[in-house]
Biopython code that builds the backbone (N, CA, C, O; Angstrom):
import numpy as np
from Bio.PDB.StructureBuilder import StructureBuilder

atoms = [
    (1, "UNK", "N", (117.900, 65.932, 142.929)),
    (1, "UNK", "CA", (119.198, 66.454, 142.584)),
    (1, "UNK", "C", (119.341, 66.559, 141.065)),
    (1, "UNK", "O", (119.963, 67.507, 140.586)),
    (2, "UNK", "N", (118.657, 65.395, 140.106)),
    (2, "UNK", "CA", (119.276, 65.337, 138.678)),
    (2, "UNK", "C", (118.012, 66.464, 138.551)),
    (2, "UNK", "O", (118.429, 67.342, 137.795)),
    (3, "UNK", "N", (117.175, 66.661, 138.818)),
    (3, "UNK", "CA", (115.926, 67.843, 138.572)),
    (3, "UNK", "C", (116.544, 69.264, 138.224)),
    (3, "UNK", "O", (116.549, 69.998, 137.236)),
    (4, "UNK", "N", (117.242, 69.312, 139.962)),
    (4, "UNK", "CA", (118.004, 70.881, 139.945)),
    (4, "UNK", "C", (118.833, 70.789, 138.854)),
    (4, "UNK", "O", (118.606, 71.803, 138.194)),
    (5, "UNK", "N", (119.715, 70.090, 138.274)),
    (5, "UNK", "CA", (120.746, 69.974, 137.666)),
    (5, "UNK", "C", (120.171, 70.649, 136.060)),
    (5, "UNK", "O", (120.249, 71.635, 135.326)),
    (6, "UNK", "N", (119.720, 69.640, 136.159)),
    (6, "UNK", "CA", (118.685, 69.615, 134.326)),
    (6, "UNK", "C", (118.582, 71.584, 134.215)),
    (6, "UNK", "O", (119.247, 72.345, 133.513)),
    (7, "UNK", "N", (117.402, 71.906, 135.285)),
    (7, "UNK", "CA", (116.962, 73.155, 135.681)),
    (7, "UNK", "C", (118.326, 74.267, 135.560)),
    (7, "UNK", "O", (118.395, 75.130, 134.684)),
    (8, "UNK", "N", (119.162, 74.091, 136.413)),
    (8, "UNK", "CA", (120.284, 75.066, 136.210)),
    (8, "UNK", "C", (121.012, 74.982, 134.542)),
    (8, "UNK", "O", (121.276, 75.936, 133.809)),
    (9, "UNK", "N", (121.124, 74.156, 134.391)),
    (9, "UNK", "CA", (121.812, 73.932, 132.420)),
    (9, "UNK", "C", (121.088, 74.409, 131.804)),
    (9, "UNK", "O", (121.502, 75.098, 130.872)),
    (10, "UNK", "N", (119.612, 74.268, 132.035)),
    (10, "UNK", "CA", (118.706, 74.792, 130.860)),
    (10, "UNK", "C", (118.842, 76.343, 130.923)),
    (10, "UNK", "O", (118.692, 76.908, 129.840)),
    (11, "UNK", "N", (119.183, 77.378, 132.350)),
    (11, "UNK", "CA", (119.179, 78.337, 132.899)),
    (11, "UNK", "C", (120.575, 78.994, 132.051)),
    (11, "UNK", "O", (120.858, 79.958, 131.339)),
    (12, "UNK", "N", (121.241, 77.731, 132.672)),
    (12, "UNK", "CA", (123.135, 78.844, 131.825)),
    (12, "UNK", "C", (122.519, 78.821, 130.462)),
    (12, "UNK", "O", (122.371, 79.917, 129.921)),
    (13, "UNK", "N", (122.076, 77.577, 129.719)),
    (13, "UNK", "CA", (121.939, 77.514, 128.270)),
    (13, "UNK", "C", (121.468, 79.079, 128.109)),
    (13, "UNK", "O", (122.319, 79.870, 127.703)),
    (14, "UNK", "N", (120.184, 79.548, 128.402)),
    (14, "UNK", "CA", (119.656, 80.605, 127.892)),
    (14, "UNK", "C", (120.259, 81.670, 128.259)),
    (14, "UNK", "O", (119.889, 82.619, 127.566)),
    (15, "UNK", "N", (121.230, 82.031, 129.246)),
    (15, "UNK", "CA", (121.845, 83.010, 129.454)),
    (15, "UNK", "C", (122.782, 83.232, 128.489)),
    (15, "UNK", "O", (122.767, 84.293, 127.865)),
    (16, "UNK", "N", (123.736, 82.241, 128.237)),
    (16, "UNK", "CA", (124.738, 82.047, 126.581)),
    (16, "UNK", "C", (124.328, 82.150, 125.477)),
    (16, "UNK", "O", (124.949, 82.490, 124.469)),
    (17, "UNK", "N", (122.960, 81.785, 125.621)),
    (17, "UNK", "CA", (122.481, 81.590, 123.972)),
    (17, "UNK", "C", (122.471, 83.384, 123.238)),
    (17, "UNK", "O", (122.255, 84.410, 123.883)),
    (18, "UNK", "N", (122.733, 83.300, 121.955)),
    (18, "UNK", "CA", (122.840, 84.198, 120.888)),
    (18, "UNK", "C", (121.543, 85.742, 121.338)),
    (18, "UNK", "O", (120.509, 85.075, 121.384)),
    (19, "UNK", "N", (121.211, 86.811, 121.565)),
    (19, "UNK", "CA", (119.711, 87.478, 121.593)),
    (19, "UNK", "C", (119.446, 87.158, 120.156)),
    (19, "UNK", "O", (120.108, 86.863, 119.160)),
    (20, "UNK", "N", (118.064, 87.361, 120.511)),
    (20, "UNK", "CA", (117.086, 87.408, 119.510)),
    (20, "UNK", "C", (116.471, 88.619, 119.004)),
    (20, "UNK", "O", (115.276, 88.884, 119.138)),
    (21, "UNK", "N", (117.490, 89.482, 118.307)),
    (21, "UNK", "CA", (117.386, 90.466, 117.824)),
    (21, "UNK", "C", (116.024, 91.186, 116.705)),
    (21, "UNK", "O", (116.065, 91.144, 115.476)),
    (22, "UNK", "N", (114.849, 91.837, 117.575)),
    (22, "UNK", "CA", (113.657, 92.220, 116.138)),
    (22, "UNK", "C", (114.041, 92.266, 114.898)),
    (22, "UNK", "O", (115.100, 91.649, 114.783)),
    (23, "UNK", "N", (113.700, 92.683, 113.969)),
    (23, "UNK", "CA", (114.034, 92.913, 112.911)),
    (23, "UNK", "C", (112.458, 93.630, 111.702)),
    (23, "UNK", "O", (111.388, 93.101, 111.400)),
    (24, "UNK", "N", (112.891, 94.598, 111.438)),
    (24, "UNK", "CA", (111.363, 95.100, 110.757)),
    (24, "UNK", "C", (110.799, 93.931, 110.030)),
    (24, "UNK", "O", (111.345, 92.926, 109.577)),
    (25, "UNK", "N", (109.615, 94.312, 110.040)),
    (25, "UNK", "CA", (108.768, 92.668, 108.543)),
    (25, "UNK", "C", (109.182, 93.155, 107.376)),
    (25, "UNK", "O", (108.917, 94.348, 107.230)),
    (26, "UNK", "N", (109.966, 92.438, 106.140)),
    (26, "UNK", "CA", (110.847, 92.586, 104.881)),
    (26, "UNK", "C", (109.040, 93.205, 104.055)),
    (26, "UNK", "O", (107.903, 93.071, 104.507)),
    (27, "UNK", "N", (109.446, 93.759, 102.955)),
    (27, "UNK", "CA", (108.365, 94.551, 102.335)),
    (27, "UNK", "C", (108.589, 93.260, 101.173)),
    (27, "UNK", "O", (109.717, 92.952, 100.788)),
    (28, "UNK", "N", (107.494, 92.654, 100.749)),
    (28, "UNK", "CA", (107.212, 91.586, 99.548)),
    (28, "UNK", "C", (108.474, 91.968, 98.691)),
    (28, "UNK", "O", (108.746, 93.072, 99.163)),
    (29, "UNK", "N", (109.360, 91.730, 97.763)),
    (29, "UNK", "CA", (110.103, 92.163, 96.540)),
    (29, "UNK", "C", (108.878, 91.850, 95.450)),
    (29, "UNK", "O", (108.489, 92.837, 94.824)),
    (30, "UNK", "N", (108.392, 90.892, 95.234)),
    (30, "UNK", "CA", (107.121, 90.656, 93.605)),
    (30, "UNK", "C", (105.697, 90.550, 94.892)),
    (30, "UNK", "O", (105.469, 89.726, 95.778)),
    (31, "UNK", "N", (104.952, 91.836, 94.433)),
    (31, "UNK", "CA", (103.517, 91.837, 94.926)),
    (31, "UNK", "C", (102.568, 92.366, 93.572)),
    (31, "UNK", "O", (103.017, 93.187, 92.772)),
    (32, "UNK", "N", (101.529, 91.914, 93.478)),
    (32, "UNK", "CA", (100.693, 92.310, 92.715)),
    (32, "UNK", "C", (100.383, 93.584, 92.247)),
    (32, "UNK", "O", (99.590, 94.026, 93.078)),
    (33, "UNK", "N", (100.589, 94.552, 91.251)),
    (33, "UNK", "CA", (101.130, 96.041, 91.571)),
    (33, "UNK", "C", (99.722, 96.747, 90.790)),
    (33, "UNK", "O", (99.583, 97.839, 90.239)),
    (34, "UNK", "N", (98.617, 95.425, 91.044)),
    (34, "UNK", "CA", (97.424, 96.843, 91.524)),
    (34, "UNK", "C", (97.162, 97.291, 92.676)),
    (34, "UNK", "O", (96.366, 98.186, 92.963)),
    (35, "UNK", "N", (98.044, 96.477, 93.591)),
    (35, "UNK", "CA", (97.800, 97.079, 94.779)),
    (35, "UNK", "C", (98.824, 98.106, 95.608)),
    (35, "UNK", "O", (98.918, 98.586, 96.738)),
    (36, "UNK", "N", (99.909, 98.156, 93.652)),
    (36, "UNK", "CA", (101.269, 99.366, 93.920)),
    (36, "UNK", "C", (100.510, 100.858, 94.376)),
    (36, "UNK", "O", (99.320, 101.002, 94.093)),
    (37, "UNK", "N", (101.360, 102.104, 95.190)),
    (37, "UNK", "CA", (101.129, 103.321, 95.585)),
    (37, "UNK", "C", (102.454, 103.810, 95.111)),
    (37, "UNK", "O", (103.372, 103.262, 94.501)),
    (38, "UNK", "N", (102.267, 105.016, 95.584)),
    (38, "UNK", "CA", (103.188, 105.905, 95.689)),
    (38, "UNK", "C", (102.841, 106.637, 97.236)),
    (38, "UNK", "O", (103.444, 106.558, 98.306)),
    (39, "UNK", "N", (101.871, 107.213, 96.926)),
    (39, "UNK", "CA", (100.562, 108.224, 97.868)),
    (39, "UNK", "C", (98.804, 107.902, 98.208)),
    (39, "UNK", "O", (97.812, 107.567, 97.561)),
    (40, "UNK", "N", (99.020, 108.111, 99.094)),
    (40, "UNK", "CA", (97.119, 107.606, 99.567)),
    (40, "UNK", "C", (96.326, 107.848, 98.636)),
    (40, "UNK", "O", (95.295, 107.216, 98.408)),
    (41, "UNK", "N", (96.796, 108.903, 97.943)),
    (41, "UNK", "CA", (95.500, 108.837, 96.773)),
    (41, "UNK", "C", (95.678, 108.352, 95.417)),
    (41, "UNK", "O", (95.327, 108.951, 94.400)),
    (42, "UNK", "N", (96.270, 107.180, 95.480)),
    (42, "UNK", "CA", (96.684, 106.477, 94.489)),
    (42, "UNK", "C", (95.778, 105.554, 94.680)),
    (42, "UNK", "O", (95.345, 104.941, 93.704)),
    (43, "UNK", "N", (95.349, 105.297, 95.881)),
    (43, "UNK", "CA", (94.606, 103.949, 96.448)),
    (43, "UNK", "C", (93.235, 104.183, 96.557)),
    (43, "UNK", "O", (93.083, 105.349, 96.922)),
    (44, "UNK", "N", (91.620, 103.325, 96.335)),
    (44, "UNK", "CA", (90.809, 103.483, 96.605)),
    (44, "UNK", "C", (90.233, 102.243, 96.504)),
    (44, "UNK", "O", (90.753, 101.308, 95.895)),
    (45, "UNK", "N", (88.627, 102.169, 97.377)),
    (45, "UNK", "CA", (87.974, 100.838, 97.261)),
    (45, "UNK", "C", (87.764, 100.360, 96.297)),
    (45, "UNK", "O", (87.384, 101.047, 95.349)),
    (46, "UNK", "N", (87.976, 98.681, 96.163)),
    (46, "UNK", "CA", (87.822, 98.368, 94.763)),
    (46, "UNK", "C", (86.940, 97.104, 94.623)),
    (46, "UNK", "O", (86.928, 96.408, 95.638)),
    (47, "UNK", "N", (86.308, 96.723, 93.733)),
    (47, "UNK", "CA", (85.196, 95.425, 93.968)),
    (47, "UNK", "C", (86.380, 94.401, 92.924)),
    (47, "UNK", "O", (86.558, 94.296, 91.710)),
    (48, "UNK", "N", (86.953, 93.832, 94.038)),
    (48, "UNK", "CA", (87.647, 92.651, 93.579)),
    (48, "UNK", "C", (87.547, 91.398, 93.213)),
    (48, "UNK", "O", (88.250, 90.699, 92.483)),
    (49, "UNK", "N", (86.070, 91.089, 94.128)),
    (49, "UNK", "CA", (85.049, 90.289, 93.678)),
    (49, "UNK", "C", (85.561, 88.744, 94.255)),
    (49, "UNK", "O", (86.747, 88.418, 94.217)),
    (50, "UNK", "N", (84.542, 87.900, 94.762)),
    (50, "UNK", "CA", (84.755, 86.427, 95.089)),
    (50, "UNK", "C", (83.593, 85.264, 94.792)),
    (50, "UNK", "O", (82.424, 85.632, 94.686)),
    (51, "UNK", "N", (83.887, 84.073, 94.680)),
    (51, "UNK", "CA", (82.773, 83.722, 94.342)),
    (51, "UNK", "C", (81.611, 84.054, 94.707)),
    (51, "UNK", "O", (80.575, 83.756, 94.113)),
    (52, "UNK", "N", (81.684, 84.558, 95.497)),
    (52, "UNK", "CA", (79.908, 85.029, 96.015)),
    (52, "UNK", "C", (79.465, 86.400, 95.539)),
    (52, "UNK", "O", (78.347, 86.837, 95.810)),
    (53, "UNK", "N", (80.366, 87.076, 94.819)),
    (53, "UNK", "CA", (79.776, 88.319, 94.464)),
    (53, "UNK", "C", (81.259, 89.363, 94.497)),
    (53, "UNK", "O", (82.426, 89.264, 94.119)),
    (54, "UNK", "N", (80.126, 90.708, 95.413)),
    (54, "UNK", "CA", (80.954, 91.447, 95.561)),
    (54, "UNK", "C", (82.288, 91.543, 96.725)),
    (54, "UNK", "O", (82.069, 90.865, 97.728)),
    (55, "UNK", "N", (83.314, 92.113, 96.723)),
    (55, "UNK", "CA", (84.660, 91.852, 97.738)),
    (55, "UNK", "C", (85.572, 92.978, 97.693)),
    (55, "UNK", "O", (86.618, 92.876, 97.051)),
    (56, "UNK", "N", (85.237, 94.185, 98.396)),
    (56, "UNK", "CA", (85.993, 95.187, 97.962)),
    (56, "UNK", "C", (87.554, 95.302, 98.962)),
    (56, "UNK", "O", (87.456, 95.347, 100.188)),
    (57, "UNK", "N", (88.544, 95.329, 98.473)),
    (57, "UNK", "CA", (89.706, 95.935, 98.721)),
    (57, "UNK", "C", (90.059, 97.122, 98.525)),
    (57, "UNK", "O", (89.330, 98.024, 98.113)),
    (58, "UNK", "N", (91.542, 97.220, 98.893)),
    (58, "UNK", "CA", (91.478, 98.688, 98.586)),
    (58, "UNK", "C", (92.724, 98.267, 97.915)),
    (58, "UNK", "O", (93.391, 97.302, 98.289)),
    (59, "UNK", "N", (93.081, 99.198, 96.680)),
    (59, "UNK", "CA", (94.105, 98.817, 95.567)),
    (59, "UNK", "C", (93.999, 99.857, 94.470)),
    (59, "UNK", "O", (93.092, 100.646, 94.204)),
    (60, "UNK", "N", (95.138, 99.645, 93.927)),
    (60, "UNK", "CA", (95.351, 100.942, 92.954)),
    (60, "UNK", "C", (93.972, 101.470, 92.300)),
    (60, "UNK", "O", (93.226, 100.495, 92.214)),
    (61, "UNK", "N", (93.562, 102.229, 91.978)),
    (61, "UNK", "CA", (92.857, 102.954, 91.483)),
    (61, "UNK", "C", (92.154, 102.707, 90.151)),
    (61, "UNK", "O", (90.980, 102.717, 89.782)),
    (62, "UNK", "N", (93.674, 102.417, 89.411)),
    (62, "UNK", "CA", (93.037, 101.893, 87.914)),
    (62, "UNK", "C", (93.162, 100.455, 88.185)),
    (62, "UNK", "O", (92.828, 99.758, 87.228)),
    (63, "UNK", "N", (93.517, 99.884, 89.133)),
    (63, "UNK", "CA", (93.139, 98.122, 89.170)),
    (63, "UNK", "C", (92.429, 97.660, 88.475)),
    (63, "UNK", "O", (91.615, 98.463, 88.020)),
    (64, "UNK", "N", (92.335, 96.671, 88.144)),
    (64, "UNK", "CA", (91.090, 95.638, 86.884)),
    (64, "UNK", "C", (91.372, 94.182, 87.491)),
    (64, "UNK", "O", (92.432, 93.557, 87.537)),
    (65, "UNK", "N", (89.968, 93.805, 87.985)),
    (65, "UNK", "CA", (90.092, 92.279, 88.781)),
    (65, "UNK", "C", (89.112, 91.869, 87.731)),
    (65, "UNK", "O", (88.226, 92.614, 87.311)),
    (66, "UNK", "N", (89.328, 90.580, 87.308)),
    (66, "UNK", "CA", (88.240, 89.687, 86.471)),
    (66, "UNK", "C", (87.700, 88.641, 87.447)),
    (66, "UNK", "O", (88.029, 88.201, 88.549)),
    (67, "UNK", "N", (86.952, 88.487, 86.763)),
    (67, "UNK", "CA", (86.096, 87.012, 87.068)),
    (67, "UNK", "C", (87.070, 85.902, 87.455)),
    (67, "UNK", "O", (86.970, 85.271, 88.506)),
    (68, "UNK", "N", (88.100, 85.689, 86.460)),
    (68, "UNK", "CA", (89.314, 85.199, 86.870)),
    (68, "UNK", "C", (90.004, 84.757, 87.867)),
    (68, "UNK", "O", (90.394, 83.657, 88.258)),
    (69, "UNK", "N", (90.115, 86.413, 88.380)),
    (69, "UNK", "CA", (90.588, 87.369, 89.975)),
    (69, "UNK", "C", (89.404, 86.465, 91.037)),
    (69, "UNK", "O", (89.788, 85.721, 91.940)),
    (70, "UNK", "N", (88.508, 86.615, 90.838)),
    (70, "UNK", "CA", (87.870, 86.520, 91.965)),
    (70, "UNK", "C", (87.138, 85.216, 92.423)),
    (70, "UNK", "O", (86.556, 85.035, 93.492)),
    (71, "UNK", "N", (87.298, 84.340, 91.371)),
    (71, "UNK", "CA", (86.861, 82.713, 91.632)),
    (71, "UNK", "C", (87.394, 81.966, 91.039)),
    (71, "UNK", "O", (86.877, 81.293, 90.147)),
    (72, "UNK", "N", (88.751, 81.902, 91.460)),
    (72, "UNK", "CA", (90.476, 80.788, 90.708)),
    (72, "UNK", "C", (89.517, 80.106, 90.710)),
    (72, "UNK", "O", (88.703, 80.151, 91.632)),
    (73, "UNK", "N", (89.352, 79.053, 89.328)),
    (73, "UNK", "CA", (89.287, 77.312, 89.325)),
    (73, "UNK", "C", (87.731, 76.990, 89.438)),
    (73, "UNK", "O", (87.276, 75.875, 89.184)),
    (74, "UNK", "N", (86.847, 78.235, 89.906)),
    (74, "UNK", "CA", (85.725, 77.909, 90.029)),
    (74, "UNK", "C", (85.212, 77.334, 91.887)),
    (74, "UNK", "O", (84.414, 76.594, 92.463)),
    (75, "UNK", "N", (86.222, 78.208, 92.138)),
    (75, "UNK", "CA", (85.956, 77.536, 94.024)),
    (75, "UNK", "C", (85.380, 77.849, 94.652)),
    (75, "UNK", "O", (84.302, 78.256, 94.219)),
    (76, "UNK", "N", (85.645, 77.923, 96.292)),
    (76, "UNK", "CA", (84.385, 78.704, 96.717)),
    (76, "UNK", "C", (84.830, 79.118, 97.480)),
    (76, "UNK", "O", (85.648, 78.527, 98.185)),
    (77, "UNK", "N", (84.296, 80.836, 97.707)),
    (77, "UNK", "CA", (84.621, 81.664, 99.145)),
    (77, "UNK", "C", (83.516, 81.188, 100.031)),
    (77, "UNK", "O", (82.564, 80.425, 99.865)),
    (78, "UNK", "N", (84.188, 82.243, 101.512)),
    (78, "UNK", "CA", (83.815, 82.632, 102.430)),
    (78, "UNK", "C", (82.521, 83.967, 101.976)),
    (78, "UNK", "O", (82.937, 84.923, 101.322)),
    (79, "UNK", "N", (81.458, 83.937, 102.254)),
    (79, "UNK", "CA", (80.625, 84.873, 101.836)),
    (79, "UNK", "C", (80.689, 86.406, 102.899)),
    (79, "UNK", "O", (80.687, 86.238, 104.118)),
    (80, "UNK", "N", (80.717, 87.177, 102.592)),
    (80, "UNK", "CA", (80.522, 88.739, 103.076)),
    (80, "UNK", "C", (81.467, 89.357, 102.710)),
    (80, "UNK", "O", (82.201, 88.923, 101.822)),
    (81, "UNK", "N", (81.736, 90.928, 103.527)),
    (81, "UNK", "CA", (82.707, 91.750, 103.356)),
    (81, "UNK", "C", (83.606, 92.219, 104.308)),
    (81, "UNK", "O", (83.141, 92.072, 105.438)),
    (82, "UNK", "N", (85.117, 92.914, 104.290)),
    (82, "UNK", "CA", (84.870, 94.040, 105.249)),
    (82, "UNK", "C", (84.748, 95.419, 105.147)),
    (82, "UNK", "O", (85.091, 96.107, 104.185)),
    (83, "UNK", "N", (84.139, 95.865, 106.400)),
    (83, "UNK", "CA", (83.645, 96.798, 106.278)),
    (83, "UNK", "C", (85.365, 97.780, 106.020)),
    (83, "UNK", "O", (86.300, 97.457, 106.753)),
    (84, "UNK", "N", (85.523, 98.619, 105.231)),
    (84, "UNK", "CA", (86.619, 99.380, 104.253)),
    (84, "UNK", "C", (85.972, 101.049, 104.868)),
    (84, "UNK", "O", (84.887, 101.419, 104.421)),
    (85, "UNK", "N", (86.675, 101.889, 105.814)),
    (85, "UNK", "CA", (86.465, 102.841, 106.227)),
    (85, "UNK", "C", (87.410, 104.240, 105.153)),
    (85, "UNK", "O", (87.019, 105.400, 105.023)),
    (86, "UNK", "N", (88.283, 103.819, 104.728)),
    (86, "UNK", "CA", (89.293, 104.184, 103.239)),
    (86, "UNK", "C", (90.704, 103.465, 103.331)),
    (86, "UNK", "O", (91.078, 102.540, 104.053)),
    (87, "UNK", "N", (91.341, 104.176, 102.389)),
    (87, "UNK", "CA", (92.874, 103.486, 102.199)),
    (87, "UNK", "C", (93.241, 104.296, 101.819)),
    (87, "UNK", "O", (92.726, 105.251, 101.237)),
    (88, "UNK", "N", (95.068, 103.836, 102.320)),
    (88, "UNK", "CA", (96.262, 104.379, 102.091)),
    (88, "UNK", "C", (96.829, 104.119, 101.858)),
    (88, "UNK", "O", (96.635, 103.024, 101.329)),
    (89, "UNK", "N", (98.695, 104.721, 101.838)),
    (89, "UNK", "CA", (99.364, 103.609, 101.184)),
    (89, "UNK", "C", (100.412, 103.416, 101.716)),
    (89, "UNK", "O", (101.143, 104.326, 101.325)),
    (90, "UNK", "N", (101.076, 102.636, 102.532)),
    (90, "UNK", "CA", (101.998, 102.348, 103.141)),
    (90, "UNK", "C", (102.947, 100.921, 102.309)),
    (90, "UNK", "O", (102.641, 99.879, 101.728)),
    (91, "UNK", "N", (104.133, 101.597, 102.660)),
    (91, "UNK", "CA", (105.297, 101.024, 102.115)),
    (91, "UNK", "C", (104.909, 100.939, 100.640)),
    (91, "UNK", "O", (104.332, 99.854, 100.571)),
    (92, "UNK", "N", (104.909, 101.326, 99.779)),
    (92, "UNK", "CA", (104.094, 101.001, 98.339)),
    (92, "UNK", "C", (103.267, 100.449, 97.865)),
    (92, "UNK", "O", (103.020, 100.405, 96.660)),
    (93, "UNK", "N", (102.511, 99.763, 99.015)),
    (93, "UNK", "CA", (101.223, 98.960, 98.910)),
    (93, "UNK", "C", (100.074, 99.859, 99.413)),
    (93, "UNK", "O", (100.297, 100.647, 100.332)),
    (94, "UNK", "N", (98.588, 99.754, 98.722)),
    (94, "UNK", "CA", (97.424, 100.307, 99.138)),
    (94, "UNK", "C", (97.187, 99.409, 100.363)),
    (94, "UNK", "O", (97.540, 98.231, 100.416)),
    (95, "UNK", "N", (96.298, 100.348, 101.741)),
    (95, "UNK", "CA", (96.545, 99.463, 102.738)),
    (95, "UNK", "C", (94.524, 100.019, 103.538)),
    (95, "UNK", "O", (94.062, 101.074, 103.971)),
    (96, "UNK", "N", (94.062, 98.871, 103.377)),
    (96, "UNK", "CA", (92.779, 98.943, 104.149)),
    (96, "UNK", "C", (92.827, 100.001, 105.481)),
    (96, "UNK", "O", (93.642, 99.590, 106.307)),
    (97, "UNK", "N", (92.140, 101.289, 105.901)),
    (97, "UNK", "CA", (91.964, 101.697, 106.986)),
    (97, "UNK", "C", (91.070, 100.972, 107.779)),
    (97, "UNK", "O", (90.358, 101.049, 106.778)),
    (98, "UNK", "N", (90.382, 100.326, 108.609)),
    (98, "UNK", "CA", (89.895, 99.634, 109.483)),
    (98, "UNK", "C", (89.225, 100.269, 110.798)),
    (98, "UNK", "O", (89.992, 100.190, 111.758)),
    (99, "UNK", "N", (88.159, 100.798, 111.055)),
    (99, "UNK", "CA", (87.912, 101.556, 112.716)),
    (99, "UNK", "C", (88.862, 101.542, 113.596)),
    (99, "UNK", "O", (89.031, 100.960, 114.668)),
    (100, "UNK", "N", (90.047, 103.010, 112.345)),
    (100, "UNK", "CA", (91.065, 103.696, 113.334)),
    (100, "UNK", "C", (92.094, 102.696, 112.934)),
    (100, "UNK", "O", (93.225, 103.181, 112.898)),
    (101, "UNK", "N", (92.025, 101.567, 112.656)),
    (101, "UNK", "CA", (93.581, 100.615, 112.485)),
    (101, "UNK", "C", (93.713, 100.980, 111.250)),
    (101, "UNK", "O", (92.845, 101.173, 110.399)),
    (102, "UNK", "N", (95.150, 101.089, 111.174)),
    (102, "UNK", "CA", (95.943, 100.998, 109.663)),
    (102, "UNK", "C", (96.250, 99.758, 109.427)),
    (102, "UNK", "O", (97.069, 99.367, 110.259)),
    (103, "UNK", "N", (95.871, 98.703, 108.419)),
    (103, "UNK", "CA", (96.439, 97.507, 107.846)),
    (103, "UNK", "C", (98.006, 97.662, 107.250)),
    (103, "UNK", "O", (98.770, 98.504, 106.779)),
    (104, "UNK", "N", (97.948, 96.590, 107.525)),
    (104, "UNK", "CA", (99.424, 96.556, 106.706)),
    (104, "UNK", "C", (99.427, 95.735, 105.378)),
    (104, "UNK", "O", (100.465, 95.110, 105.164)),
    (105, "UNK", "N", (98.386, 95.637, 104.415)),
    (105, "UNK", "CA", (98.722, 95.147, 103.333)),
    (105, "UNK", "C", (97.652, 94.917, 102.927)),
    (105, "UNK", "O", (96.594, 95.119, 103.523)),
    (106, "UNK", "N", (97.828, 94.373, 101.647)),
    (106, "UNK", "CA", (96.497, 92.957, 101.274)),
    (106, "UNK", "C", (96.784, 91.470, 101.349)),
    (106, "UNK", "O", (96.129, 90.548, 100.863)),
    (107, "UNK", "N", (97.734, 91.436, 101.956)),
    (107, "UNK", "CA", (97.558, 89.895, 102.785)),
    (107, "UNK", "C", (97.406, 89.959, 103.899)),
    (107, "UNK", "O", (96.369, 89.391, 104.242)),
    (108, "UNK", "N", (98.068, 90.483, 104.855)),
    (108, "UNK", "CA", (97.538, 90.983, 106.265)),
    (108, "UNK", "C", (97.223, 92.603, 106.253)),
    (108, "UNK", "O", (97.795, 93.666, 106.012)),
    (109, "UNK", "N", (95.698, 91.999, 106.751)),
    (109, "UNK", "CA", (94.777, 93.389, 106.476)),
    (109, "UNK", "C", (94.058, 92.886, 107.981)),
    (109, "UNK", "O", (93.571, 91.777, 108.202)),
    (110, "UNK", "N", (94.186, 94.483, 109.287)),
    (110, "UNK", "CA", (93.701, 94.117, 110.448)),
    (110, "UNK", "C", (92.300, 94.998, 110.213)),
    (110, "UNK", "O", (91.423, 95.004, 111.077)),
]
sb = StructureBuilder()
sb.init_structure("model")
sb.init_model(0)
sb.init_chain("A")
sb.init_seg("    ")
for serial, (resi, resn, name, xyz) in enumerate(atoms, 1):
    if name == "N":
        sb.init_residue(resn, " ", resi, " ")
    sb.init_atom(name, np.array(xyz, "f"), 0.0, 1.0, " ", f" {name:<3s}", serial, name[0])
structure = sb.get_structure()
């Protein structure tokens, strides 16, 4: 009996409760603006570089990554690449094309 009980409250609860309305993903306000666009051809592959070498993204055009850029503190990457089919530029960011996927950024890049 206290089972059903529990079970039905938890039931009204979620029927009352507030929806959970989507909402688009907010576009960064401060992002790194070599990786600013306007237009796809603002954007192209770029060797951004990681401790292990080479690391291409895709990012503004005239971008400039240092040594700096590509091994904070002297640390250590993950070694390889991905494979970068071209880029575009969505929402004002250059955005990795992927076999047929459009990325959505350079932090989430599918």
């Amino acid at each position: 009996m206290k089972t059903t009980f529990v079970a039905l409250a938890l039931v009204a609860s979620l029927v009352t409760a507030n929806p959970i309305v989507p909402t688009a993903t907010p576009v960064p306000t401060q992002f790194d603006t070599r990786y600013a666009c306007e237009v796809s051809t603002d954007c192209a592959v770029v060797n951004r570089g990681n401790c292990c070498g080479y690391y291409p993204v895709c990012a503004n055009s005239k971008a400039v990554f240092t040594k700096a850029d590509a091994c904070p503190n002297g640390g250590v990457s993950v070694c390889g690449w991905p494979e970068i089919s071209s880029c575009g530029c969505m929402r004002g960011l250059c955005v990795a094309v992927h076999s047929g996927a459009r990325g959505v950024g350079p932090i989430v890049d599918t």
